[in-house]
C-alpha positions, 0 to 999 in steps of 0.5 A, spaced: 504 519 454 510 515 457 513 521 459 507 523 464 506 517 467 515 516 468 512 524 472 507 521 475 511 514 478 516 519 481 511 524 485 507 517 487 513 515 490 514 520 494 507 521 495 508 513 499 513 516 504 507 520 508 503 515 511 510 512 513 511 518 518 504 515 521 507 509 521 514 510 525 511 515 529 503 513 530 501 514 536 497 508 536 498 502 533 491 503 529 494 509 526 499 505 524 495 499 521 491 504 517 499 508 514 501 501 512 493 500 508 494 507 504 501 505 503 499 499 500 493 502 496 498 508 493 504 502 491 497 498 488 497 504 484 505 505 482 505 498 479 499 500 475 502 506 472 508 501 471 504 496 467 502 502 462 509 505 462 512 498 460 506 497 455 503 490 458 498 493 464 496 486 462 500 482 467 501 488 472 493 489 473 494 480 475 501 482 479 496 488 483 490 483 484 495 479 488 498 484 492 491 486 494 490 480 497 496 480 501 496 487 503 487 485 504 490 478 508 495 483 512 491 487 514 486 482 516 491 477 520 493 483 524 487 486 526 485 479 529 492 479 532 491 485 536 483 485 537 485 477 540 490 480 545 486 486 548 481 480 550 486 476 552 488 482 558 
């Protein structure tokens, strides 16, 4: 079983760096805000699946909450920012 989560972190890993084509290249800012959201979501769940390969899910589920928040906090912070300055022009 380890074997197949070790398989499922490498194609994940891959996996994040499609929303990070959407991120440098984006048209807008938008579309880069939301490939930053699902490159969070997908690293979320790459440090899940390395919790169950180390065999102590306990401790990264307290690791991926936190970095929920931040990413959540993040993102939050940022769409004041931008929806701050369009009022400002």
């Amino acid at each position: 079983m380890n074997t197949f989560f070790l398989y499922y972190t490498v194609v994940l890993t891959v996996i994040i760096f499609l929303p990070l084509y959407r991120v440098v290249e984006g048209p807008t800012i938008f579309d880069r805000m939301l490939g930053v959201g699902a490159i969070g979501t997908k690293t979320m769940v790459l440090i899940l699946a390395i919790g169950l390969i180390f065999n102590r899910l306990d401790m990264f589920v307290d690791i991926t909450l936190a970095y929920a928040v931040l990413n959540f906090i993040g993102t939050i912070a940022i769409a004041k920012f931008l929806g701050t300055e369009k009022a400002d022009q």
